[in-house]
C-alpha positions in Angstrom: -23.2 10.8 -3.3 -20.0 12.5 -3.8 -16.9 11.2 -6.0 -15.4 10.6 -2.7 -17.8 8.3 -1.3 -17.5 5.0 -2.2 -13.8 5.0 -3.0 -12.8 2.3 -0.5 -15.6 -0.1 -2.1 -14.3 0.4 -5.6 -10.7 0.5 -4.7 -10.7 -2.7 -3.0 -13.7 -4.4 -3.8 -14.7 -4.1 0.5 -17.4 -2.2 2.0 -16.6 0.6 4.8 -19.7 0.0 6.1 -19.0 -2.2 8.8 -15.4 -3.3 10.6 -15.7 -6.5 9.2 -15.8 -4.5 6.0 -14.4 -8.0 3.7 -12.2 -11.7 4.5 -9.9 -11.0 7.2 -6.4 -11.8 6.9 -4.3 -10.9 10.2 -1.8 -13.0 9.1 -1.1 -11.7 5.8 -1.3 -8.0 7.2 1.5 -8.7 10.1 3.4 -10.2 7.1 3.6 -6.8 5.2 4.2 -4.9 8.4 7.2 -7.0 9.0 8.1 -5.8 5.5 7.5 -2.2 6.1 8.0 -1.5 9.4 12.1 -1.6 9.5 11.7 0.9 6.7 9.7 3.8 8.2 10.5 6.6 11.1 9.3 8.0 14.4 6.5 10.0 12.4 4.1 8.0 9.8 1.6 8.7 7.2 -0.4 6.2 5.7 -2.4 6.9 2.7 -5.7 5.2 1.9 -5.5 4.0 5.1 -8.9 2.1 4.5 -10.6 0.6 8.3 -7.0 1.0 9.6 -6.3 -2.6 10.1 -2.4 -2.2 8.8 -2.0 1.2 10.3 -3.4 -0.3 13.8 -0.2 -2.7 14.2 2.0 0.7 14.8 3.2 1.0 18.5 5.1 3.8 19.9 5.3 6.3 17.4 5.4 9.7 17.8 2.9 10.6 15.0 0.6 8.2 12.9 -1.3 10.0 10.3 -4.1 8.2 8.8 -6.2 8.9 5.8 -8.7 7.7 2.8 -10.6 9.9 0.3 -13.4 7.9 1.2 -15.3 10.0 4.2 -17.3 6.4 5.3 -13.5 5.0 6.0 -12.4 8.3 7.4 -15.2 8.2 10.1 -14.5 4.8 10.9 -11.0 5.8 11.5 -11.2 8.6 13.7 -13.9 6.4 15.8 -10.9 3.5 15.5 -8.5 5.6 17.0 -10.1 8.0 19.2 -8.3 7.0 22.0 -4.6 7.2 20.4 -3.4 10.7 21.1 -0.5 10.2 18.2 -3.0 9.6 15.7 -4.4 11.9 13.4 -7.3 10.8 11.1 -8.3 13.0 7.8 -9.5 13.0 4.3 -6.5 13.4 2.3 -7.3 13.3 -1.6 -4.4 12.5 -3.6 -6.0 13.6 -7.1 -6.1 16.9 -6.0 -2.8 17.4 -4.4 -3.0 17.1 -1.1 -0.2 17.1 1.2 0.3 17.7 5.0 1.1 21.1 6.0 3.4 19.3 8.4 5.8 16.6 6.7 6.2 13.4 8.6 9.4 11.0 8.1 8.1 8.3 6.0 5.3 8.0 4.0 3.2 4.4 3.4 0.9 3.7 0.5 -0.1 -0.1 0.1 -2.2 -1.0 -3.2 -2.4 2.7 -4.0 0.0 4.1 -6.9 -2.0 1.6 -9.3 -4.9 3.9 -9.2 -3.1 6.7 -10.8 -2.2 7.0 -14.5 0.7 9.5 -13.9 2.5 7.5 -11.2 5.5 10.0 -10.8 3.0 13.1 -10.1 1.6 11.1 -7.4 5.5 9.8 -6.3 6.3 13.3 -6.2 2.6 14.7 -4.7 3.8 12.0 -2.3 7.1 13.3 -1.2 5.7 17.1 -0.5 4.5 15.1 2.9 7.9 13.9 3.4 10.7 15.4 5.1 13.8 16.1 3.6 15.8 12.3 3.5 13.0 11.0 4.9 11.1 7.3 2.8 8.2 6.9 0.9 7.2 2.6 1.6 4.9 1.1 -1.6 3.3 -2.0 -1.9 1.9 -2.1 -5.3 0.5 -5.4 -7.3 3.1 -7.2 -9.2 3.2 -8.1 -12.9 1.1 -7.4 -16.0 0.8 -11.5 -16.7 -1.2 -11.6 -12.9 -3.6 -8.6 -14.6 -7.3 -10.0 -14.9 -10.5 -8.1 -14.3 -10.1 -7.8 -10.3 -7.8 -5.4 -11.2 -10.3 -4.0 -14.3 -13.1 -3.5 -11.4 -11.3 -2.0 -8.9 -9.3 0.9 -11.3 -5.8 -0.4 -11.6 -4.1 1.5 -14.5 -0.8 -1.3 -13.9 0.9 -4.1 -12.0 4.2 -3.4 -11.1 7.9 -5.2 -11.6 10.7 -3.9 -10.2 11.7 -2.2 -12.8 9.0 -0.1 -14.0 8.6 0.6 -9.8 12.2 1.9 -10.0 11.2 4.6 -13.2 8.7 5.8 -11.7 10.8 6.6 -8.7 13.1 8.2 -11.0 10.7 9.9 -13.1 9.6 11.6 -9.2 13.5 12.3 -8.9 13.2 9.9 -5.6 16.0 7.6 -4.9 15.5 3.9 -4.8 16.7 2.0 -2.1 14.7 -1.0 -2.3 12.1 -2.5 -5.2 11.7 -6.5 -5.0 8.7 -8.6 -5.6 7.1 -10.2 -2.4 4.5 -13.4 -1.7 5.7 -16.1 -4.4 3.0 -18.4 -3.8 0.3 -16.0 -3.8 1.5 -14.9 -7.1 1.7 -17.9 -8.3 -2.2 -18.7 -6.7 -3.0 -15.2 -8.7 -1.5 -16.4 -11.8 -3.5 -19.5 -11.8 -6.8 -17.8 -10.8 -6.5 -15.1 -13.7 -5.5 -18.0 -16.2 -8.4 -19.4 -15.0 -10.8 -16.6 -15.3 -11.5 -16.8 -11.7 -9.5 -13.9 -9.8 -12.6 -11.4 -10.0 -12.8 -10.9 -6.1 -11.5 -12.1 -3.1 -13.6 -15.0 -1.7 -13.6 -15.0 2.1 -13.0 -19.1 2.1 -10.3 -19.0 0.2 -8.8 -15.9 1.8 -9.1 -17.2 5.2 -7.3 -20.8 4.0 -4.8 -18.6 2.3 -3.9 -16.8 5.6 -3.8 -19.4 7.7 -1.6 -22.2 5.1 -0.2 -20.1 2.2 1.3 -17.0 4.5 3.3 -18.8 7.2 5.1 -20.7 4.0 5.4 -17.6 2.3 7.3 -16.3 4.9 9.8 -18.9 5.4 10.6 -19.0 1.7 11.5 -15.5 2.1 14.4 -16.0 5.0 15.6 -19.0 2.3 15.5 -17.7 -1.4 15.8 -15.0 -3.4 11.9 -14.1 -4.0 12.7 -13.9 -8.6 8.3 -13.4 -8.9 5.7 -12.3 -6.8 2.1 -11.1 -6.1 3.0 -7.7 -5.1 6.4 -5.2 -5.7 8.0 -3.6 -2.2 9.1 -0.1 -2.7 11.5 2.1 -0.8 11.8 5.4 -2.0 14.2 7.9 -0.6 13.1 11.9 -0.1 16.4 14.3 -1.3 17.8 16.8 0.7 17.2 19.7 -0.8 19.5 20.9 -3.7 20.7 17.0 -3.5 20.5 14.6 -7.1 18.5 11.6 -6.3 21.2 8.7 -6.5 21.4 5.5 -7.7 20.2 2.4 -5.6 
């Protein structure tokens, strides 16, 4: 077996095995779309793109690029897809620099920056796939106090607060023009669960209750409140022009 196979299951405690590679959570996953969507272009990658369940919510685009380093999920991607003539499907190895020989306008990875010690090499390994003013969108997991040994097992060097999300753009020279936490309740379900000793792995009961009860509050208390702690961190990054400073957000 090669370092690259395997890497979905140990990045997110699923299997790429099967479609119904782990708990399935619709819900939650139109939830982040609605996040992300407004914030990318006519042309899309998405890095570690896993079965392709976010990336399959995407209509009309002119160019969807999916990817993993894990050649299981990248076979299961081009068979996902084979009839979407936008949609390119390819390994794409972030460790060893990979970048698209053609740069698309934004740029999504979700629960993937954690993996790498040097954040701002990847941020900036990132943008080389980006055009010029174009976005790089970030999910990442929020706050050291929600770290437990989920995060041990599946290779997370950090969780994220606004903040730190932010220096790491800087660091990249990126511009910042959005970092907030996202999913209260979750994180406050996470906090619990690592307090108690329980958040090793998702449990398919409990994700399946959480998706069906905890996500449709979640989203209302994000039209009514400002969101001051969550489970994850929601990052847009802005690509310079070239010869242009990165500004301030």
């Amino acid at each position: 077996m090669s370092a690259e196979e395997g890497a979905f299951a140990r990045a997110t405690g699923r299997t790429a095995e099967r479609e119904d590679g782990g708990p399935d959570k619709p819900r939650y996953r139109r939830y982040q779309y609605d996040l992300i969507a407004p914030h990318c272009g006519r042309s899309v990658l998405e890095v570690g793109a896993g079965l392709g369940e976010f990336a399959a919510q995407f209509t009309g685009l002119d160019r969807l690029v999916v990817t993993d380093v894990d050649p299981d999920a990248v076979a299961l991607l081009k068979e996902r897809f084979a009839s979407a003539a936008e949609v390119e499907a390819m390994q794409f190895d972030l460790s060893t620099g990979a970048q698209l020989e053609h740069p698309v306008e934004t740029v999504i990875a979700i629960n993937v920056l954690e993996h790498f010690e040097d954040d701002a090499a990847i941020l900036t390994r990132l943008a080389g796939s980006v055009a010029p003013g174009g976005t790089i969108v970030l999910w990442v997991p929020a706050y050291m106090s929600l770290y437990g040994e989920f995060d041990r097992k599946v290779g997370h060097f950090r969780r994220y607060t606004p903040a730190t999300l932010r220096d790491a753009a800087r660091r990249a020279g990126l511009g910042v023009t959005l970092a907030r936490p996202v999913n209260l309740l979750g994180g406050l379900a996470w906090w619990a669960a690592v307090r108690m000793g329980k958040a090793g792995s998702p449990k398919a009961g409990a994700v399946g209750l959480y998706d069906k009860v905890i996500v449709p509050v979640t989203r209302v208390l994000d039209r009514v409140l400002p969101i001051p702690f969550g489970q994850s961190v929601l990052g847009v990054l802005r690509v310079p022009h070239d010869g242009e400073r990165a500004g301030r957000d």
